[in-house]
C-alpha positions as CSV (number, residue, x, y, z in Angstrom):
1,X,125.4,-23.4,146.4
2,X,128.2,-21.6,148.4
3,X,127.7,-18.3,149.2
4,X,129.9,-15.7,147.5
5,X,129.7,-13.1,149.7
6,X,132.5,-12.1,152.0
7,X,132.3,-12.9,155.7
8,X,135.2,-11.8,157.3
9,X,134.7,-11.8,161.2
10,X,131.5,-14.2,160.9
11,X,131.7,-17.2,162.5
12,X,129.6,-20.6,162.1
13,X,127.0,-21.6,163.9
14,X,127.9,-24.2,166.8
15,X,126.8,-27.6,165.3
16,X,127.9,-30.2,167.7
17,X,125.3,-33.2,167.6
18,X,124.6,-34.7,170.7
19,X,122.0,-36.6,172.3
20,X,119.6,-35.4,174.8
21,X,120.7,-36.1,178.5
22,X,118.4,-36.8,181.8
23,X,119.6,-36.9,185.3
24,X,121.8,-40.3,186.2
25,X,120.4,-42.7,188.8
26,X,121.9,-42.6,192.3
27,X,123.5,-45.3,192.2
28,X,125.1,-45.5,188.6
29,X,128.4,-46.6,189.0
30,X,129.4,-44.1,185.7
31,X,128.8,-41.4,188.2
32,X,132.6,-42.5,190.2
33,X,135.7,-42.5,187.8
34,X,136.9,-45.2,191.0
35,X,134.2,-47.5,189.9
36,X,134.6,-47.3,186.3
37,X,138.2,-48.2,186.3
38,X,137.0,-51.4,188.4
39,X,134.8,-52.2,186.1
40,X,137.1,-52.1,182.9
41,X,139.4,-54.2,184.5
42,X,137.1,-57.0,185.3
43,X,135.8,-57.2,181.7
44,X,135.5,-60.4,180.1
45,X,138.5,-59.8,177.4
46,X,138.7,-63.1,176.2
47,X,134.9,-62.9,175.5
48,X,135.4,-60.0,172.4
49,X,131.7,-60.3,172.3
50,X,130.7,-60.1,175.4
51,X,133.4,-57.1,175.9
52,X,131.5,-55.7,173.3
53,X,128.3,-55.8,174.2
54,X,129.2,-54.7,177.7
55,X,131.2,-51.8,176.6
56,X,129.0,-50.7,173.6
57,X,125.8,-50.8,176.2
58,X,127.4,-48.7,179.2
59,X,128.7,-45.7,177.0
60,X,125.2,-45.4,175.1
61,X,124.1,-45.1,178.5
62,X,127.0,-42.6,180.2
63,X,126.3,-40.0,176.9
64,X,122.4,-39.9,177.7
65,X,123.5,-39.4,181.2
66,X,124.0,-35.8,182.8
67,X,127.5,-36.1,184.4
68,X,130.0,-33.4,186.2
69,X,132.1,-32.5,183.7
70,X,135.3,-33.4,185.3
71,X,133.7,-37.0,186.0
72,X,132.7,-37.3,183.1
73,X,136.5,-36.1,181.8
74,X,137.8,-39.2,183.8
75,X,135.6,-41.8,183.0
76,X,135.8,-41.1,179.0
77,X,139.6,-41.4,179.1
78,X,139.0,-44.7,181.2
79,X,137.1,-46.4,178.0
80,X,139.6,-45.7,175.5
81,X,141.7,-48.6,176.1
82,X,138.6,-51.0,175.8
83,X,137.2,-49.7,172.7
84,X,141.1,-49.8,171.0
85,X,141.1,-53.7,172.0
86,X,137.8,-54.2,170.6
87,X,137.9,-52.7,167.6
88,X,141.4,-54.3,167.3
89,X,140.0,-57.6,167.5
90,X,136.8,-57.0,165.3
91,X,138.4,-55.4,161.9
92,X,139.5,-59.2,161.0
93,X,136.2,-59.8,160.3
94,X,136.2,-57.3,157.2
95,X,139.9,-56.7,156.0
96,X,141.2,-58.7,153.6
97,X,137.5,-60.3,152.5
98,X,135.8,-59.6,149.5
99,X,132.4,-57.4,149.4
100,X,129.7,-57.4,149.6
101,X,130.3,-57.9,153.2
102,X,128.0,-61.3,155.1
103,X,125.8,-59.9,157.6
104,X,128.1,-60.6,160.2
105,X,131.1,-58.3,159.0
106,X,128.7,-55.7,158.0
107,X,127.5,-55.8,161.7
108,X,130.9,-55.9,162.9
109,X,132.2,-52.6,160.5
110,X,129.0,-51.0,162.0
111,X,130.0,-51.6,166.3
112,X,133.5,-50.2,165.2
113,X,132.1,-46.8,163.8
114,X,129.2,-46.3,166.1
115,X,131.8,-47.3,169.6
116,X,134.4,-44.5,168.1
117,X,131.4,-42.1,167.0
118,X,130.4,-43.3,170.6
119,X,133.6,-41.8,172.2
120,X,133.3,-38.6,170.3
121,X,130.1,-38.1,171.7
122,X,131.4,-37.8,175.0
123,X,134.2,-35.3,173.9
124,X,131.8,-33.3,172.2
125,X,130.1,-33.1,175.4
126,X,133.0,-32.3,177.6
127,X,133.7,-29.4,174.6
128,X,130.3,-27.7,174.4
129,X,129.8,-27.4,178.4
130,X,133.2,-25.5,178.1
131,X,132.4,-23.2,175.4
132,X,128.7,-22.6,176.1
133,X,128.6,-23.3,179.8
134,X,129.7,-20.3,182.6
135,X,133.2,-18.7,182.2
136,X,133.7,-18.7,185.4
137,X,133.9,-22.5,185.1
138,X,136.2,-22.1,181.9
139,X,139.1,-24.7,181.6
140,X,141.1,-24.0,178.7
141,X,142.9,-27.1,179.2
142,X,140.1,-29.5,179.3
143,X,138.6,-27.5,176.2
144,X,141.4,-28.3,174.0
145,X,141.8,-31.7,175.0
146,X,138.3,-32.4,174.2
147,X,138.2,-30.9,170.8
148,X,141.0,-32.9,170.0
149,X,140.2,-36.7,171.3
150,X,136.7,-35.4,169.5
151,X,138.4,-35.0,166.2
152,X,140.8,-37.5,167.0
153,X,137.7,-40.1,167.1
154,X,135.4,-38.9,164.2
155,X,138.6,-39.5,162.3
156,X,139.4,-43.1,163.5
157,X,135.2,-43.1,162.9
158,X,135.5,-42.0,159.2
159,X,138.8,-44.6,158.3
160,X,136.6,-47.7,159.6
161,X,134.0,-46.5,157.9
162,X,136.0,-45.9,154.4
163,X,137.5,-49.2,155.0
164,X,134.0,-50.7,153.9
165,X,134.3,-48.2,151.2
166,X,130.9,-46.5,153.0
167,X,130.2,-42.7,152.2
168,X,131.2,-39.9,154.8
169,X,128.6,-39.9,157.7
170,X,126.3,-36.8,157.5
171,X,127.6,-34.2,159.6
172,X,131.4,-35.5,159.8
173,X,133.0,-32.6,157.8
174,X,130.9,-30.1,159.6
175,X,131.4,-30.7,162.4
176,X,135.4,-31.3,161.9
177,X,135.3,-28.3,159.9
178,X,133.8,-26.4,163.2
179,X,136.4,-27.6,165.7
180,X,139.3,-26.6,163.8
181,X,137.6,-23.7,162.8
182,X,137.3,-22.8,166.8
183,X,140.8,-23.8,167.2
184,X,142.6,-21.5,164.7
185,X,140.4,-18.3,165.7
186,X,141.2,-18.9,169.4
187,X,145.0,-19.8,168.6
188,X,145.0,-22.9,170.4
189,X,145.2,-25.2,166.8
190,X,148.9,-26.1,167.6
191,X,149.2,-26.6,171.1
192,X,150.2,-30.4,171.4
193,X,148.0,-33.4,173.4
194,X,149.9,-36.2,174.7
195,X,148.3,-39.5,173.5
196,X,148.7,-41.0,177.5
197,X,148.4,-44.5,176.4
198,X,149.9,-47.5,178.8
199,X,152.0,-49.1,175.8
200,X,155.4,-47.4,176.0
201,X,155.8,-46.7,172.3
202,X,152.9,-44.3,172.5
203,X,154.1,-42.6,175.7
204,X,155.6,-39.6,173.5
205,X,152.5,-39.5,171.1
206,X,151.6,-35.7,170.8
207,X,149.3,-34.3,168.5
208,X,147.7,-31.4,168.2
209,X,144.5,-30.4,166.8
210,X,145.9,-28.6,163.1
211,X,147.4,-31.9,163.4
212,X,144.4,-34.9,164.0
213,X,142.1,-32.4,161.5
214,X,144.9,-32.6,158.8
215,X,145.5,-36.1,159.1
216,X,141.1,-36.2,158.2
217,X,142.0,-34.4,155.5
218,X,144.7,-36.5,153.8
219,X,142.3,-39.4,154.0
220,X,139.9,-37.9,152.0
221,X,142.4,-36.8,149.5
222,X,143.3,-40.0,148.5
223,X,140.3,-40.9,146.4
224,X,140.0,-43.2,149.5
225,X,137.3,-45.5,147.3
226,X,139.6,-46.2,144.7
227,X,142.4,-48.2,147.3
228,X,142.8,-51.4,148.6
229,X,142.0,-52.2,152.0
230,X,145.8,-52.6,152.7
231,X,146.7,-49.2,150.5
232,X,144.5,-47.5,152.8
233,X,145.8,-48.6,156.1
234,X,149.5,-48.0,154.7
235,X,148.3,-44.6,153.8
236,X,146.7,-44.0,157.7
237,X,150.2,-45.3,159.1
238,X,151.8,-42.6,157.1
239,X,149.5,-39.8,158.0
240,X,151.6,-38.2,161.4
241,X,154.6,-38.4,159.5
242,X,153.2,-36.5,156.1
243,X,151.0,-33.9,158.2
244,X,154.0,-32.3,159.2
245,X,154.7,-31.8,155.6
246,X,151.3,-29.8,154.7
247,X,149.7,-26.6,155.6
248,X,146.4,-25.3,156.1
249,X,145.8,-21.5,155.9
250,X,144.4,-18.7,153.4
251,X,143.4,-19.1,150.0
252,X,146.1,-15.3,149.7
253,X,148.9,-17.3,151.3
254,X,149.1,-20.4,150.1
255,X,147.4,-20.9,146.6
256,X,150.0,-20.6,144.0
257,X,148.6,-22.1,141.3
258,X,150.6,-25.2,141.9
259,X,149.4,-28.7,141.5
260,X,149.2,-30.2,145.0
261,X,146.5,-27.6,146.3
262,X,142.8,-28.3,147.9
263,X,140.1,-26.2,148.9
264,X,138.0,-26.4,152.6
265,X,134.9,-24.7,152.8
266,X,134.7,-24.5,156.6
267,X,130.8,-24.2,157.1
268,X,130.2,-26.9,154.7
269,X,129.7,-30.9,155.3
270,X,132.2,-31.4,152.6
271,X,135.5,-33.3,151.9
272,X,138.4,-31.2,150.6
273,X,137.9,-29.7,147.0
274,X,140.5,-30.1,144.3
275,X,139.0,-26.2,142.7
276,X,136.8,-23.4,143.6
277,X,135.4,-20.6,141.8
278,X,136.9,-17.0,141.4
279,X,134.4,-15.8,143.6
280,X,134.6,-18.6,146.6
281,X,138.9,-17.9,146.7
282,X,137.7,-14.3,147.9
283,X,135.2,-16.0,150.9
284,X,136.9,-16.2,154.3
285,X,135.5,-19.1,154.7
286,X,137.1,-21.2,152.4
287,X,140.9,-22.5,152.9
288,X,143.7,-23.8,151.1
289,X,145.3,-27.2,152.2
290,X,148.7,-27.3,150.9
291,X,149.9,-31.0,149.9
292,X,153.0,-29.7,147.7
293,X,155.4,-31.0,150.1
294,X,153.9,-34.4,150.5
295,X,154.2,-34.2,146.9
296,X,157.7,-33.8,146.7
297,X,158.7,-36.6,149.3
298,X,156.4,-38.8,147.6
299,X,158.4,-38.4,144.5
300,X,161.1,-39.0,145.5
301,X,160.1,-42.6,147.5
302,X,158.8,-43.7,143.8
303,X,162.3,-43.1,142.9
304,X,163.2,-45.4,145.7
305,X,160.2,-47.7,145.7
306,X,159.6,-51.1,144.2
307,X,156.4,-52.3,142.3
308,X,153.8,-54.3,143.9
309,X,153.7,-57.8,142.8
310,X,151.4,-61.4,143.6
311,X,155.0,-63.0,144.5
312,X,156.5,-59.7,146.5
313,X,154.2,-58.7,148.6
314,X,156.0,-55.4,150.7
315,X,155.2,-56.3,154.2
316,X,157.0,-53.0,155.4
317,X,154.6,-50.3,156.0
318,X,157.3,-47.6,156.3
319,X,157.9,-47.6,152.7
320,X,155.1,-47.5,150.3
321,X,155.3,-49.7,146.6
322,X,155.6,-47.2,143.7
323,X,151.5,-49.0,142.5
324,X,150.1,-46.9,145.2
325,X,152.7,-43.7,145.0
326,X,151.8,-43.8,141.5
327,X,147.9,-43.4,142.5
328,X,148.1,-41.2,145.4
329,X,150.8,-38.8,143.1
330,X,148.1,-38.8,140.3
331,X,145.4,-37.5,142.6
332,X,147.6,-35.2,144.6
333,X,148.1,-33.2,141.1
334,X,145.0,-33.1,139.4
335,X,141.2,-34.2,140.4
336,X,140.1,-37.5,138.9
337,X,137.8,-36.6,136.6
338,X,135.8,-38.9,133.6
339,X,137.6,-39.4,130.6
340,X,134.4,-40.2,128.9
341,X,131.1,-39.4,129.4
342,X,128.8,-42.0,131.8
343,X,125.4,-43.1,129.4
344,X,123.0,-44.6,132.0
345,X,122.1,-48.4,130.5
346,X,120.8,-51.0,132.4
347,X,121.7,-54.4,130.5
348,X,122.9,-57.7,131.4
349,X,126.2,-59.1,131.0
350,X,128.3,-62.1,132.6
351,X,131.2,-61.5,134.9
352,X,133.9,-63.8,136.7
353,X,136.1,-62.7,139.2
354,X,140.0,-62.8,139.4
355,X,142.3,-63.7,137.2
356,X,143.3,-67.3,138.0
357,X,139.1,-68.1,138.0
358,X,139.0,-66.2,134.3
359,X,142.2,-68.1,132.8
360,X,140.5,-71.7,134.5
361,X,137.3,-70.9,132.2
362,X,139.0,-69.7,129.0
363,X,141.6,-72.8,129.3
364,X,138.1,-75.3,129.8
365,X,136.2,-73.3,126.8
366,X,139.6,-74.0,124.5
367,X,139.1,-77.9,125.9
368,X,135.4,-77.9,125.6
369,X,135.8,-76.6,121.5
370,X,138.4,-78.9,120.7
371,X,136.7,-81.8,122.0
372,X,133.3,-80.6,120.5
373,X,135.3,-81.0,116.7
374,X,136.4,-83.9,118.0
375,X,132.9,-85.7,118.5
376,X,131.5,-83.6,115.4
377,X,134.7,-85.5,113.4
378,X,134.0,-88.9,114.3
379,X,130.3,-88.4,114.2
380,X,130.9,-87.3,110.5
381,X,132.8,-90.6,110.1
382,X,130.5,-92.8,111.8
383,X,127.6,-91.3,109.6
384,X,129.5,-91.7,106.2
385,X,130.1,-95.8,107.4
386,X,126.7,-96.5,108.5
387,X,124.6,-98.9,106.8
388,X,122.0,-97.5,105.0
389,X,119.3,-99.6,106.5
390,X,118.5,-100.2,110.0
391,X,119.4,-103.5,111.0
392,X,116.7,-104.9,113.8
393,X,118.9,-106.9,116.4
394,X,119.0,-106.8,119.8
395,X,122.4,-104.2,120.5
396,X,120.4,-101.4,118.5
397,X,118.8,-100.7,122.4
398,X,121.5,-100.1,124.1
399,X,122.5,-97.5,121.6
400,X,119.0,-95.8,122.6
401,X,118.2,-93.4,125.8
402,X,115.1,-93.0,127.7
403,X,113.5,-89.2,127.8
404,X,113.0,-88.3,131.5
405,X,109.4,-87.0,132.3
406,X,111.2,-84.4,134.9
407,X,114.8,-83.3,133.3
408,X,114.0,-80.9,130.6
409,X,117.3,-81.4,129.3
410,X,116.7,-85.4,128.1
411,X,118.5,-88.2,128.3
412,X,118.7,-91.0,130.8
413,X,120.4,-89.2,133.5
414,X,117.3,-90.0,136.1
415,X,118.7,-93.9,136.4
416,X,122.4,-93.4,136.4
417,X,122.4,-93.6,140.2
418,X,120.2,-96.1,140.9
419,X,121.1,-99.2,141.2
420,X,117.5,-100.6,140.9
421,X,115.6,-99.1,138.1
422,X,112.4,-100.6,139.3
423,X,112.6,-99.2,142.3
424,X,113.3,-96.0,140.9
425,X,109.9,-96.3,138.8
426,X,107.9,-97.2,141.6
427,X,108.9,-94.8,143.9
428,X,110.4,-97.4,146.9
429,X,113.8,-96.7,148.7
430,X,116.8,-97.1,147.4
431,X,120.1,-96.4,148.4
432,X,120.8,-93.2,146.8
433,X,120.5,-89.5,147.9
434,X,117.0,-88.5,145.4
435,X,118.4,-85.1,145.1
436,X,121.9,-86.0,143.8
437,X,120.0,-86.8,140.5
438,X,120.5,-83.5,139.6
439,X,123.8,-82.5,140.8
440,X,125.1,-82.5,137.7
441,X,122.8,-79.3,136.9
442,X,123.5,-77.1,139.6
443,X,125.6,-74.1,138.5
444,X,129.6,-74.3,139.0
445,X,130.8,-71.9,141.8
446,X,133.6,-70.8,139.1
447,X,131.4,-69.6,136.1
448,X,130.5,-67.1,134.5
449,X,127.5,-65.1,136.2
450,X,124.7,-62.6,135.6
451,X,125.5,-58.9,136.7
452,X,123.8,-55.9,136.0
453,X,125.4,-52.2,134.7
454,X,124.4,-49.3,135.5
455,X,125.6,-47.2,133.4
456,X,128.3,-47.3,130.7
457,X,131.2,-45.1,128.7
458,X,134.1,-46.2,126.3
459,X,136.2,-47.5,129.1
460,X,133.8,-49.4,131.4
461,X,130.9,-49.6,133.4
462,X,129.5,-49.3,136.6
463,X,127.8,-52.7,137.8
464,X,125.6,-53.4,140.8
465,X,127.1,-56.1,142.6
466,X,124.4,-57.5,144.8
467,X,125.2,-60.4,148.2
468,X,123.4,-62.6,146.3
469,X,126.2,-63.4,143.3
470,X,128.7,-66.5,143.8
471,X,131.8,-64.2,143.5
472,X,133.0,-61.6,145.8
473,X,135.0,-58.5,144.5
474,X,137.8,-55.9,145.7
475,X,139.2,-53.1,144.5
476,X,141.8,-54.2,142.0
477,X,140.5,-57.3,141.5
478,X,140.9,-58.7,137.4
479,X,136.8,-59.5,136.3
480,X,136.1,-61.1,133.0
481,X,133.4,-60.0,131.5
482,X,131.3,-61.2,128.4
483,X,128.2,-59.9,126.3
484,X,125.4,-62.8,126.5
485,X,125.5,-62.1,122.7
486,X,129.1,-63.0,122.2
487,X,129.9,-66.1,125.0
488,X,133.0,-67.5,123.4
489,X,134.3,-63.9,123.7
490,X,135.5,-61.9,127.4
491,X,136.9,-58.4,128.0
492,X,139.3,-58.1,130.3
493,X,138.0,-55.7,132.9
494,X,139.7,-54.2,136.3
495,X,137.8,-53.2,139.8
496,X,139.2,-49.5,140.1
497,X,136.7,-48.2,142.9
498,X,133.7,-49.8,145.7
499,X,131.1,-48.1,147.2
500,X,128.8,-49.3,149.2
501,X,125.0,-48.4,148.5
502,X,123.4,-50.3,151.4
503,X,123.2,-53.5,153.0
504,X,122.3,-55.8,149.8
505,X,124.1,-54.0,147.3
506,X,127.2,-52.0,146.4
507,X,128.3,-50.4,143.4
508,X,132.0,-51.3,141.7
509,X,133.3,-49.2,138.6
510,X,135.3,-51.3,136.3
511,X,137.5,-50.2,133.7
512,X,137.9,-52.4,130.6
513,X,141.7,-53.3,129.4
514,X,140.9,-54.8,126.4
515,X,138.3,-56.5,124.7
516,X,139.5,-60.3,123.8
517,X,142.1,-62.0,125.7
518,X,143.3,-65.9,125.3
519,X,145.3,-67.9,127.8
520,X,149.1,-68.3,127.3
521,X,151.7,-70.1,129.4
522,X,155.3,-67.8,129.6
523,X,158.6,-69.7,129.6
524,X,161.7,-67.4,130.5
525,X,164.2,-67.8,127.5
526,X,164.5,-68.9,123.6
527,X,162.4,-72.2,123.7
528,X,159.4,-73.1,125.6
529,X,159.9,-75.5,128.5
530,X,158.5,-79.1,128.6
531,X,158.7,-79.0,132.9
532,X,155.7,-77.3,134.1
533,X,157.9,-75.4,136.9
534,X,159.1,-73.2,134.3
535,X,155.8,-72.8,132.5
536,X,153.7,-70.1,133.9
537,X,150.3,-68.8,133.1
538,X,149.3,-65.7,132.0
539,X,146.8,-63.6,129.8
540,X,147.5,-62.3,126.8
541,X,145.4,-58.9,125.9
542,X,144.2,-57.9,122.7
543,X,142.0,-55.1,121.0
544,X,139.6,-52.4,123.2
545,X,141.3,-49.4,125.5
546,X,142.8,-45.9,124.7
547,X,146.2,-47.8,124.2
548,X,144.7,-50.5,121.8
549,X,147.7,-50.6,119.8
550,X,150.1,-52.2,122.6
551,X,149.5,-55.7,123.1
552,X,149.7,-56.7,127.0
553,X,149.5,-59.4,129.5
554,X,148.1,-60.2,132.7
555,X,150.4,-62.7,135.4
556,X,149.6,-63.4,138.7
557,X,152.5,-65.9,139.4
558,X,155.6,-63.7,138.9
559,X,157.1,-60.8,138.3
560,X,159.6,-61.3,135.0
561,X,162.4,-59.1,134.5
562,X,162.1,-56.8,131.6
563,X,163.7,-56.6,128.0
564,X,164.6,-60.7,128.3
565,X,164.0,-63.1,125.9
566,X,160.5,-65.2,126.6
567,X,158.8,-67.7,124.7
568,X,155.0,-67.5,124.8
569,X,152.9,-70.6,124.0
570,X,149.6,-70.0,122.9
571,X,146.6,-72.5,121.7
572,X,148.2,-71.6,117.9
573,X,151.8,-71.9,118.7
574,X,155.4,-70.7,119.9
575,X,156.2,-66.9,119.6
576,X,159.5,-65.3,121.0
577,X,158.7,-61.9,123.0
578,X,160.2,-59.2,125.2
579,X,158.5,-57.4,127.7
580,X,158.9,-53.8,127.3
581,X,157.2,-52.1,130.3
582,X,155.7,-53.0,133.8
583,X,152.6,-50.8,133.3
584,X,151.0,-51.5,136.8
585,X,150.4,-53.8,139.5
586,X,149.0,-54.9,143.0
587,X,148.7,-57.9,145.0
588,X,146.4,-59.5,142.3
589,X,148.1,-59.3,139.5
590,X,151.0,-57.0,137.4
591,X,150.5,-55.8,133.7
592,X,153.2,-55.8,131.0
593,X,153.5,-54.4,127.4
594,X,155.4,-56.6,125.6
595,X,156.8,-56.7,121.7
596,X,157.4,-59.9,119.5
597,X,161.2,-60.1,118.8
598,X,161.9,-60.1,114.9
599,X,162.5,-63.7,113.2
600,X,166.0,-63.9,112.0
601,X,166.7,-64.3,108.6
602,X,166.9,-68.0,107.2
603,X,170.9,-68.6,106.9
604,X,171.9,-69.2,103.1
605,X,172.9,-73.2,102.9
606,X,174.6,-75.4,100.0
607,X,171.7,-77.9,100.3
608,X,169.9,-78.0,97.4
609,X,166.1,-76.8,97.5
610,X,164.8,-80.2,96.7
611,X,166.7,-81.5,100.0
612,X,164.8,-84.1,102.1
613,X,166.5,-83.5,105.3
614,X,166.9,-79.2,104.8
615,X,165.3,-78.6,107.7
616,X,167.6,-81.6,110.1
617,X,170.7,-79.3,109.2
618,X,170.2,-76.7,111.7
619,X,168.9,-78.8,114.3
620,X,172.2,-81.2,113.7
């Protein structure tokens, strides 16, 4: 509970972590910034492992180490460049992959936060032997430096982490919260730090403090767990280009009631709030983070901005697709808050993932029925021509099938890979695999499979999506989901956040677009198209959601221009329709609400109504 008293002139208790040091060897190289530089250069770069391990190794060491400060000053800014090309090279092992993460990326996620909380460390160091060490030894300079690279690398610390869609380390806001904190009382918050990286488009990099803190707190104000992988790391792009449109300073000065407006509570471990109480805007120690300019440019790119699509992806990271404006405006004006209260429910349903995987199963259930009445129609026949007595000849046993002692299921399916049934009885070698007899039983990659909710409301639910299931997921991903009650009906269900509990298990909240859908092919124009290049899949949504009275679908081929003529083909038949509005989209998929276009009125013709050939006319 935050304390409502007022505590003007107090300030917070240092809370820096850092390891405990003892003395260096003689004869560690870490103690000679000449030796260090040697050392990085001879590193095994084409080895990223080995680099690595190597690199990962020696600065656990140097930040257990007691070091002179301006060594230790030297030899920090010398293993920057290392851990930038390492952790480079390692993110491709979980971007763009679906979670849970294999053991490898999860390891892989892990070295990138602990080598930048690694760096930080050392920063941290080099900040506290300023501020608590002798004044006479004071350098303002190197102070300000290293509370900046600090912040600068708890930040780069906390996107890697949220890039796994991981919580907030323990300690990360307060100690972020502390540095800036130290900044703005001293007045030293906006002096600039140039970046002094080799690559020449980083040569006149300069950020300050106000501005490496702010950019930790546009992160966090994104709903960070409810983006793409991709959304994210267009959003960290943007982040020196937007700081320079916010402002961080008293709750007096810059809360007015306006929308884009968060709340820091600067001796908390906390994230930036979207309210506060009446009593906590009076507390000193509480800020206001203005985002009201951001808001304002970021209207007027969704003005400018095109909608995400399967077949336009936006490669340019400049300019951001109105799908994730849209999301980041939403947030930036009001918190996210639950439409519908959560009921905690553990029960089982069956889940597929993504939407080409979900149309595949509906299109072989619509196969699988129609050949089932099929087989049940000439079974019917067959029974009504039968003989009524058995006639006893010798083709009556080939009609008949031999239960096998070890398939549950029956049938004869333990001999339809051998060639040599007696070998097969005795036990003797044959020429087939013994375990392909049961291939045909093992479960198909692409089915439907058992998750488990956690708790449930009108729109969706929140399921436990353990390493073990056949599907991976991602935010924005289309699911299908069914009730083992009802398995010839799914729900159409979309991934809207991740968050990952631990190591076997993450949690995914899905919100359910409707509650029956069928597959459909869409064919641009008046008729449908016999040439399957014009024919293209989609999912048509009926029933369920707030909006249950617009009827929708789901494409992941195209994006289709709106208000035009289409012809939709469904297991029933032909309807003409028009789409009426591109309701949202991502790389996965885009959503339309469409309307069926009105039949026109049967012409009046002098044939008369008994006319064989009425309907040729037209058609003529």
């Amino acid at each position: 509970m935050a304390d409502t008293n007022d505590n003007r002139g107090a300030q917070p208790r240092v809370e820096l972590s850092i390891p405990e040091q003892t003395a260096a060897p003689a004869d560690s190289f870490l103690l000679s910034s000449r030796e260090v530089k040697q050392w990085t250069e001879q590193l095994p770069v084409a080895n990223v492992g080995e680099t690595a391990r190597q690199v990962y190794k020696t600065l656990t060491s140097f930040n257990r180490m007691q070091i002179p400060t301006l060594v230790r000053a030297e030899v920090i800014e010398l293993f920057r460049e290392p851990v930038r090309y390492i952790n480079t090279n390692i993110t491709k092992h979980y971007l763009n992959v679906g979670f849970p993460l294999s053991p490898k990326a999860q390891k892989a996620a892990l070295l990138a936060t602990e080598l930048c909380n690694e760096i930080a460390i050392s920063y941290k160091i080099l900040f506290l032997e300023q501020v608590l060490g002798d004044e006479h030894n004071f350098n303002q300079k190197l102070v300000i430096v290293a509370a900046q690279r600090a912040l600068q690398y708890m930040k780069q610390r906390m996107f890697h982490n949220l890039l796994v869609y991981r919580n907030y380390q323990k300690g990360l806001w307060r100690e972020a919260h502390y540095l800036y904190a130290w900044a703005s009382q001293n007045h030293v918050h906006q002096i600039g730090v140039k970046d002094n990286s080799k690559f020449i488009w980083k040569k006149k990099s300069v950020q300050s403090i106000e501005d490496v803190y702010k950019g930790m707190l546009l992160i966090a104000t994104t709903s960070p767990f409810r983006l793409t992988q991709s959304h994210l790391r267009r959003v960290h792009d943007k982040l020196p280009e937007w700081g320079k449109l916010t402002e961080v300073g008293s709750i007096s000065d810059l809360d007015n009631h306006s929308a884009g407006i968060f709340y820091l509570n600067l001796w908390s471990d906390e994230p930036p709030q979207k309210s506060i109480s009446p009593a906590q805007s009076n507390d000193s120690r509480f800020r206001a983070f203005d985002l009201n300019g951001i808001l304002a440019e970021a209207r007027r790119e969704y003005e400018e901005a095109e909608w995400e699509s399967p077949a336009h992806l936006d490669h340019d990271h400049q300019h951001l697709s109105r799908s994730l404006l849209k999301s980041l405006i939403r947030g930036w004006n009001k918190s996210l808050e639950r439409k519908f209260a959560r009921n905690t429910l553990q029960h089982e349903l069956f889940a597929i993932v993504g939407l080409s995987n979900l149309l595949r199963l509906l299109e072989k259930n619509i196969e699988e029925a129609a050949e089932e009445q099929t087989v049940n129609k000439q079974e019917k026949q067959d029974a009504e021509n039968t003989p009524s007595r058995l006639t006893w000849n010798d083709s009556v046993f080939s009609t008949l099938a031999i239960a096998s002692p070890v398939n549950s299921l029956g049938g004869d399916s333990l001999f339809t890979d051998s060639t040599n049934l007696a070998s097969t009885l005795l036990g003797t070698s044959v020429d087939a695999d013994p375990q392909n007899m049961f291939d045909k039983l093992a479960r198909d990659p692409n089915a439907a499979f058992s998750v488990l909710t956690y708790n449930e409301s009108v729109e969706g639910y929140c399921l436990g999506w353990k390493e073990s299931y056949p599907m991976k997921v991602r935010v924005g991903d289309i699911l299908g989901i069914r009730s083992p009650n009802n398995p010839d009906e799914y729900s159409v269900a979309v991934a809207r956040w991740l968050k990952d509990a631990d190591e076997k298990q993450l949690y995914i909240g899905i919100q359910v677009l409707a509650s029956s859908c069928s597959p459909i092919t869409i064919t641009p124009g008046t008729r449908a198209s016999s040439n399957p290049q014009n024919q293209y899949r989609c999912l048509l949504m009926s029933g369920g959601g707030i909006e249950n009275e617009r009827r929708g679908i789901l494409t992941n081929t195209r994006a289709f221009e709106l208000n035009t003529t289409m012809t939709m083909v469904t297991e029933f038949g032909e309807h003409q329709i028009k789409l009426t509005k591109w309701v949202e989209s991502n790389n996965n998929f885009i959503h339309y609400y469409f309307s069926y276009v009105e039949e026109q009125q049967p012409k009046a013709t002098n044939a008369k109504s008994g006319d064989d050939f009425q309907d040729l006319w037209h058609d003529l």
